[in-house]
C-alpha positions in Angstrom: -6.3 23.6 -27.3 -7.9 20.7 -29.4 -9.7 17.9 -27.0 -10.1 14.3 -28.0 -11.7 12.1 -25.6 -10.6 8.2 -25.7 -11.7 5.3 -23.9 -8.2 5.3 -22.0 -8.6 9.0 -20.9 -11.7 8.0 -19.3 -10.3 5.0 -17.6 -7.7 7.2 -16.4 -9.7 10.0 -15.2 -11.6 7.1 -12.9 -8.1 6.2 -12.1 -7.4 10.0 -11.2 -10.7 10.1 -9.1 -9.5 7.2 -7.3 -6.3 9.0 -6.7 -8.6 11.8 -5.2 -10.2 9.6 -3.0 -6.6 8.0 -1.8 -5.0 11.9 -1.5 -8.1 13.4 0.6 -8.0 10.1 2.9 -4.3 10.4 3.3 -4.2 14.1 3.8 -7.5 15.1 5.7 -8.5 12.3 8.1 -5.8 13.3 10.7 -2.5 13.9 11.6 0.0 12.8 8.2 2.1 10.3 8.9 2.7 7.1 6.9 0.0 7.8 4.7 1.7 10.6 2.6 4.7 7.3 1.6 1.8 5.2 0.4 -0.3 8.4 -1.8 3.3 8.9 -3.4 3.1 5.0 -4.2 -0.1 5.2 -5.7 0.2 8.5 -7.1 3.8 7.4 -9.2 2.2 4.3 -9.8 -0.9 6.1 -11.9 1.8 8.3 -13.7 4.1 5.2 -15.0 0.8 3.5 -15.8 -0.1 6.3 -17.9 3.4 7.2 -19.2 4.5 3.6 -19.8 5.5 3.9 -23.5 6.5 7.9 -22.9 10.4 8.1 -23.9 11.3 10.6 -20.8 13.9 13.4 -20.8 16.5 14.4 -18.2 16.6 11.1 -16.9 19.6 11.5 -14.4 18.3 14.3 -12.6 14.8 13.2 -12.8 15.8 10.3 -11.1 17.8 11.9 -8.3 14.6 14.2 -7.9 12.4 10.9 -7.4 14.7 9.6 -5.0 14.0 12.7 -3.4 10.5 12.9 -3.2 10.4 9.3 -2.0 12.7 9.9 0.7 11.2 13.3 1.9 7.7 11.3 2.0 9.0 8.6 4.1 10.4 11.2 6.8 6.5 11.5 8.0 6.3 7.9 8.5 9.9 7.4 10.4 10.7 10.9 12.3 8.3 13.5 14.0 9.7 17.1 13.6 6.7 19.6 13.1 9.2 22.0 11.0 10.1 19.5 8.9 6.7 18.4 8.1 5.0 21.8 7.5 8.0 22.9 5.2 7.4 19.5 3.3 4.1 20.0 2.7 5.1 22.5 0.1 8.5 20.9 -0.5 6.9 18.0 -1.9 4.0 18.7 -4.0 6.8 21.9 -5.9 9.0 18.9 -6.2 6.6 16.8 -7.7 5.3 19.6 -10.3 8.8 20.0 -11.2 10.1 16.6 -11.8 7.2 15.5 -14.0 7.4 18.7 -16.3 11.3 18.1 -16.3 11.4 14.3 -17.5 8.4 14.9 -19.8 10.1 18.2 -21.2 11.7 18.4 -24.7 15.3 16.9 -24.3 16.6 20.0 -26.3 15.6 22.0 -23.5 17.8 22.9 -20.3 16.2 22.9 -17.1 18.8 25.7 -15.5 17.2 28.2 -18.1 14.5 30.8 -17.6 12.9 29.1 -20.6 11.7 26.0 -18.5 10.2 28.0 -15.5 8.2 29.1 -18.3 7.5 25.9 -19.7 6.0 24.8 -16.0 4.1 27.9 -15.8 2.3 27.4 -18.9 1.8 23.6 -18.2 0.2 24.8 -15.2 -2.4 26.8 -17.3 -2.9 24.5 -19.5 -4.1 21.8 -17.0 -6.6 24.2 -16.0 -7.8 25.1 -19.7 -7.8 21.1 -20.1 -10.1 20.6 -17.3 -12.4 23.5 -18.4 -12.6 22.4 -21.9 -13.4 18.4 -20.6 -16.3 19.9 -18.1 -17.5 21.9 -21.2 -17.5 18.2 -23.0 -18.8 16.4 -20.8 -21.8 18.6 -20.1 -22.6 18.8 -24.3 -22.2 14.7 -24.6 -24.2 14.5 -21.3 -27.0 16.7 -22.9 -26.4 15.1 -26.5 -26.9 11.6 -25.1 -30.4 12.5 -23.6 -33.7 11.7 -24.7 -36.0 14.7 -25.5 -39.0 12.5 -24.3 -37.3 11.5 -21.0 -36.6 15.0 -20.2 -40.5 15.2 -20.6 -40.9 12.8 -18.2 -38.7 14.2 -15.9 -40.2 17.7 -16.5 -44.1 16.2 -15.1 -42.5 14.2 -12.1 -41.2 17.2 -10.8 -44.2 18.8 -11.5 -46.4 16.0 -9.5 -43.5 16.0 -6.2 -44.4 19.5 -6.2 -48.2 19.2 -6.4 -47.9 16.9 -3.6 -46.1 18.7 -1.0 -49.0 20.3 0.7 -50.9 17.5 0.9 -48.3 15.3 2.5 -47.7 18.1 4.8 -51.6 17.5 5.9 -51.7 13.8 5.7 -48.4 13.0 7.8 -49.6 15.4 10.8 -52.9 13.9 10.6 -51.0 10.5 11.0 -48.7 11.4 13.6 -51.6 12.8 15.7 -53.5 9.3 14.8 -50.5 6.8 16.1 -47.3 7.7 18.6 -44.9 5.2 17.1 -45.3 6.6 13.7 -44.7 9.7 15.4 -41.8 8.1 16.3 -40.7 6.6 13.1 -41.2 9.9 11.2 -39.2 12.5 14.1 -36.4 9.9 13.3 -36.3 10.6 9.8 -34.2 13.5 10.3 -31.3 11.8 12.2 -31.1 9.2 9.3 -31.3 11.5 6.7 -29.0 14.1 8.3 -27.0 16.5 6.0 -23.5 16.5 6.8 -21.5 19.5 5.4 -18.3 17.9 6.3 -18.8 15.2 3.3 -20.0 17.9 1.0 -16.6 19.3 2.2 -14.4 15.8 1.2 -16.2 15.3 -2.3 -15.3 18.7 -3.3 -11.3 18.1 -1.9 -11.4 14.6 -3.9 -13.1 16.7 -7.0 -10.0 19.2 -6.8 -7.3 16.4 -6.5 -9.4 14.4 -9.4 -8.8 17.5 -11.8 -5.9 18.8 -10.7 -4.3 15.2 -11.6 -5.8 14.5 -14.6 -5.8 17.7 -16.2 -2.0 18.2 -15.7 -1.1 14.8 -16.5 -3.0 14.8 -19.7 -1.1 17.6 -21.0 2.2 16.4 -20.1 1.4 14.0 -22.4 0.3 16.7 -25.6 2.8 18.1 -27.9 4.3 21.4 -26.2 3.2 24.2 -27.7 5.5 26.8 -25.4 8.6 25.0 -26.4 9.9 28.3 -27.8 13.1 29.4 -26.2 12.7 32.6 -24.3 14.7 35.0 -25.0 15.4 37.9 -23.1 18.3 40.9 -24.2 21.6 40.1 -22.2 22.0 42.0 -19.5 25.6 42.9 -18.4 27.1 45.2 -16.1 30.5 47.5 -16.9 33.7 45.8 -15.5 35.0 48.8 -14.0 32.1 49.4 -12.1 31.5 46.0 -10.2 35.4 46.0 -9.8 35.0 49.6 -7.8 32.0 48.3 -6.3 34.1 44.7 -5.4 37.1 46.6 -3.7 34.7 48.9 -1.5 33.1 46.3 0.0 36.8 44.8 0.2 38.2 47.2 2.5 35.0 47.2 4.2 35.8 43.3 5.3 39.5 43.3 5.4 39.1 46.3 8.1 36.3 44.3 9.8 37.9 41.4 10.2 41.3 42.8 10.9 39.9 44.7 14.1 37.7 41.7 15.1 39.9 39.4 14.5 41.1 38.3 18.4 37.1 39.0 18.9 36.3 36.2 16.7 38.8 33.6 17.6 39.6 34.0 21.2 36.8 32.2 22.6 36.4 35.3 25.0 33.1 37.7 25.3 33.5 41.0 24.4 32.5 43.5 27.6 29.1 44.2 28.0 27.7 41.4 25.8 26.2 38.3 27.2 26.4 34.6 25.5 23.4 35.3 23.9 23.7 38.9 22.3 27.0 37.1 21.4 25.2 34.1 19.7 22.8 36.8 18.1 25.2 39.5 16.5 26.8 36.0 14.9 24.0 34.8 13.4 22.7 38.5 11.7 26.8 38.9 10.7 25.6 35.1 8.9 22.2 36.8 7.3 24.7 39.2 6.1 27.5 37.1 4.3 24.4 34.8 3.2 21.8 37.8 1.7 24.7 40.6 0.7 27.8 38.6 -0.1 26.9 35.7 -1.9 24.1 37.4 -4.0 27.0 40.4 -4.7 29.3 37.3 -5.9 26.9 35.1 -8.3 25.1 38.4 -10.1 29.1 40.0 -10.4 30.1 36.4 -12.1 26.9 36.7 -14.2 27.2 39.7 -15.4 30.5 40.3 -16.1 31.2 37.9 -18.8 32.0 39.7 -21.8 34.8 41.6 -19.3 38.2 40.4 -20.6 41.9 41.3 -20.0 43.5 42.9 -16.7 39.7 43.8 -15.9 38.6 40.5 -16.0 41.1 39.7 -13.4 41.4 42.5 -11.1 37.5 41.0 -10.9 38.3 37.6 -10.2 40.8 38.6 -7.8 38.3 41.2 -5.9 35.7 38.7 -5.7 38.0 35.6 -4.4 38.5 38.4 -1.5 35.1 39.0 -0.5 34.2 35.3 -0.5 37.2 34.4 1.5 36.2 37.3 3.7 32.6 35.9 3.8 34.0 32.1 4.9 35.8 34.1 7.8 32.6 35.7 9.2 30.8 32.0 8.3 33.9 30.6 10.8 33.4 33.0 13.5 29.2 32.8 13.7 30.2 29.2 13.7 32.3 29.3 16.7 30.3 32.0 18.6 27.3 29.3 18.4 29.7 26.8 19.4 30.6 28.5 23.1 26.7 29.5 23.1 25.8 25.5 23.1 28.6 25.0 25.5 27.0 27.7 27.9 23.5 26.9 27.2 23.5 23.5 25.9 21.8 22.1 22.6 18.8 22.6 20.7 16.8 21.8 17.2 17.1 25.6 16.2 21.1 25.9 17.4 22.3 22.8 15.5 20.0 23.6 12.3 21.9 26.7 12.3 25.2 25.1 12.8 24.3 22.8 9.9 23.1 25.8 7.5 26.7 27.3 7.9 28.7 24.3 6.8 26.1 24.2 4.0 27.2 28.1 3.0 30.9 27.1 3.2 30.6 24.5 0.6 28.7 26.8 -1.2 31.4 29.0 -1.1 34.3 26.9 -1.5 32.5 25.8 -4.9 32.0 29.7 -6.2 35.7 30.3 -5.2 35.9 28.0 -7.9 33.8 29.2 -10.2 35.6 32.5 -9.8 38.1 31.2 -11.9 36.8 28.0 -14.0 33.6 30.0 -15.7 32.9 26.7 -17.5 31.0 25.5 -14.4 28.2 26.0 -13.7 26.5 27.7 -10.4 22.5 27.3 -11.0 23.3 23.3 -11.3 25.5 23.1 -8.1 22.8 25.6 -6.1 20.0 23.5 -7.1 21.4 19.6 -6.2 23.6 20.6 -3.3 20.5 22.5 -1.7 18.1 19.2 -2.1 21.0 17.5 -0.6 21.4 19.3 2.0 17.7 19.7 2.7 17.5 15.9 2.3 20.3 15.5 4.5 18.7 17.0 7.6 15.1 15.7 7.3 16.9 12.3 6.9 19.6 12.5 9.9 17.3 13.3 12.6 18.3 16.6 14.0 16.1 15.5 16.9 18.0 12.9 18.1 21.4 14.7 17.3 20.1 17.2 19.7 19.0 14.7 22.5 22.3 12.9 22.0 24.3 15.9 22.5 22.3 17.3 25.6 23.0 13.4 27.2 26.5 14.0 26.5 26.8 17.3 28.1 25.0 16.0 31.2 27.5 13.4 32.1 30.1 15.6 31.4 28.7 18.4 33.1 25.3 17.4 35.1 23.5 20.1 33.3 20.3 19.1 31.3 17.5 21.1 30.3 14.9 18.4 30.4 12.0 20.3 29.9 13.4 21.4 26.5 13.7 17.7 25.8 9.8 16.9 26.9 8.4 19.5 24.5 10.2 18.5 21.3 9.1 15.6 19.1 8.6 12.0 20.5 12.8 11.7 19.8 12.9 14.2 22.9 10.8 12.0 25.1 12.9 8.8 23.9 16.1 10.5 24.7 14.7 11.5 28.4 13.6 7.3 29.1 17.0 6.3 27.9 18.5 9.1 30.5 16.2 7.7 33.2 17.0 4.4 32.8 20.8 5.0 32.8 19.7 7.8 35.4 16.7 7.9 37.6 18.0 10.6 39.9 18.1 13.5 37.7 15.8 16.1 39.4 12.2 15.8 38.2 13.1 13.2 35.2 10.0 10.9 37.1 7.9 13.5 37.1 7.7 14.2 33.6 7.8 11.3 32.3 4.9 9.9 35.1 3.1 13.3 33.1 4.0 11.6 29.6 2.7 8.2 31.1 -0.9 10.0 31.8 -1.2 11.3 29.0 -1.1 8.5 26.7 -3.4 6.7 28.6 -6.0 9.4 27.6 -5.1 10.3 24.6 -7.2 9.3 21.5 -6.7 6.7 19.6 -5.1 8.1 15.9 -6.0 6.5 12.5 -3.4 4.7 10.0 -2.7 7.7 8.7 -0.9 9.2 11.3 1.5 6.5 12.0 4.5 6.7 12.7 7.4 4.7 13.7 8.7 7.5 16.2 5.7 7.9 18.3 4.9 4.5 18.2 8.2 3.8 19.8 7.2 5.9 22.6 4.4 4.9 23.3 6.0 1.1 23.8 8.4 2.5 26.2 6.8 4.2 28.0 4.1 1.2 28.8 7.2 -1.1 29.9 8.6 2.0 31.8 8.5 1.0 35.4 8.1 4.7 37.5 
């Protein structure tokens, strides 16, 4: 890899360590909240800065993938759902790396290919070659620019410091013997000159933001030199095969769901199972259709191209069954969770569930079509529905979905689970003011709420970063709430 240095590279690597600086303040100096929206401001605003006359590929789905990023940044400054926020710290940064090797790509290139996971692998390595080939320069122009006489100089002042250690070491307890407030001034030398490990600590985070910036950036801007396609030998699979393999696990269903088939729809408990084993068997017969059927359907499809004639159909025919089969299990686990809420009532894992199974029907509603229009195309649809759908449910607030729902169910019912609702995020505590203020008599609703009271008089005071619009709304609430 050839280096050439220019003025603007180094204005943008100061830019890049200013970006460290922003990244470790927004990331390490608390709990994240509103300060990972304003790093992706700054962060996009360096990368348009330094891309400004770049003539970007892919520019559709690059900018649905920005949307993305923006709006998956903004969910830690307006909602508070731990799961959320721990999955997006990954989420986001693999989205980020994505979308700028996608829009900087070669536009002959096709993103659904095998060939562009390697061209973001090897951009990857070349960042890091980059940054190991600009150390190397910068150490030889650092040494090149010195001056053999003031490394001389250098050489005897280290020389002298050296020499006069001992005799310092006599002369300042002589001194501290001789005088009690320089005594004083010298035992507080220490305190002022203290060595703090934990800013050794944030120089070497903003050092690793710095280069991991700049050196990826400045090679999204070089030539590719991986812009070979890969090519792999086609791999197919024997149409007779996958068709005996198709109607197997055909029979296998059609039997299942014949026998079960007044035990899924019924709304009635099979003897000697409780609501919850109930709920359970459900969700592993969903693990099931989701890891076995679905990957059975897209590698058949894949593989079976160059199959043509009765084959070909039989296949297409086989396969419509098992993903019809597969929507009738997805139906069932759907409705068994349904009578569990009813029993149990609501909560953030039940209704993510619930969610994830529409999201597998659609998914299978659009392969039933692919069974038989093989001009579409799967990878495409996988890829956009699923950031839609993730999108979707950090967006809608599953949170208050769930508070809503329990609310609901009390007045219908007067069953509430309101310690469930005091240990999720701060949407949970919301949900349980607005209950007591339509409410008050519900049976230890003061109490916990009294308890959330006390504790936000003695809890500490969080930094900017950690704001968010949530939590803040709690805490003003519950400072007008009149227990």
């Amino acid at each position: 890899m050839e280096l050439k240095i220019r003025k603007q590279d180094w204005v943008f690597f100061f830019m890049c360590l200013l970006l460290g600086v922003v990244a470790e303040e927004a990331f390490f100096r608390g709990q994240i909240g509103i300060s990972y929206f304003i790093f992706i401001v700054v962060f996009y605003s360096a990368f348009f800065w330094k891309f400004r006359l770049f003539s970007f590929s892919h520019q559709r789905l690059g900018y649905f993938v920005l949307i993305v990023i923006w709006v998956l940044a903004a969910s830690y400054f307006l909602y508070d759902i731990p799961l959320f926020h721990t999955l997006n710290i990954l989420a986001i940064p693999g989205l980020v790396i994505f979308h700028l090797a996608l829009i900087t790509s070669p536009k002959n290139m096709s993103w659904s290919q095998l060939s562009f996971i390697y061209h973001m692998i090897f951009r990857l390595v070349d960042s890091i070659r980059y940054n190991a080939l600009f150390a190397k320069h910068f150490t030889t122009m650092f040494k090149g620019s010195g001056d053999g006489k003031k490394y001389v100089v250098w050489k005897k002042i280290l020389i002298g410091l050296l020499i006069s250690v001992p005799f310092l070491f006599i002369i300042l307890n002589l001194l501290i013997e001789a005088d009690t407030q320089f005594e004083r001034l010298v035992n507080s030398l220490p305190d002022l000159l203290s060595f703090r490990t934990d800013y050794v600590l944030r120089v070497i985070i903003i050092f690793i933001y710095t280069f991991g910036f700049f050196g990826y950036m400045q090679v999204l801007l070089q030539k590719n030199s991986h812009n070979k396609e890969v090519r792999l030998m086609p791999m197919a699979i024997d149409g007779i095969i996958a068709l005996t393999v198709l109607v197997l696990l055909d029979l296998v269903y059609i039997l299942f769901v014949a026998v079960q088939f007044k035990y899924f729809f019924s709304g009635t408990l099979e003897a000697g199972y409780t609501y919850a084993e109930y709920a359970r068997r459900g969700f592993f017969e969903l693990l099931f259709v989701t890891l076995i059927n679905l990957s059975v359907t897209t590698t058949v499809i894949s593989l079976t191209k160059s199959v043509q004639g009765i084959i070909k159909n039989a296949i297409r025919a086989a396969l419509s069954i098992l993903v019809l089969s597969s929507g009738v299990l997805l139906i069932s686990a759907f409705m068994r969770m349904a009578m569990y809420e009813d029993a149990y009532g609501f909560t953030f894992t039940r209704v993510l569930v619930q969610s994830f199974m529409m999201f597998l029907l659609i998914i299978f509603a659009y392969t039933l079509v692919k069974i038989w229009l093989e001009k579409l195309s799967l990878f495409h649809f996988y890829f956009i529905s699923a950031l839609i759908y993730y999108v979707g449910i950090n967006v809608i607030n599953i949170d208050r979905m769930v508070v809503d729902r329990n609310i609901a169910r009390y007045e219908e019912t007067g069953k509430i689970d309101i310690h469930y609702l005091n240990y999720m995020s701060p949407t949970g505590t919301l949900g349980l003011i607005d209950l007591y203020e339509k409410n008050p008599n519900v049976t230890g609703l003061e109490e916990v709420l009294q308890q959330r009271k006390e504790e936000k008089k003695y809890s500490p005071n969080r930094p900017w970063q950690s704001y968010n619009l949530t939590r803040e709304k709690v805490y003003e609430k519950l400072e007008k709430l009149d227990l």
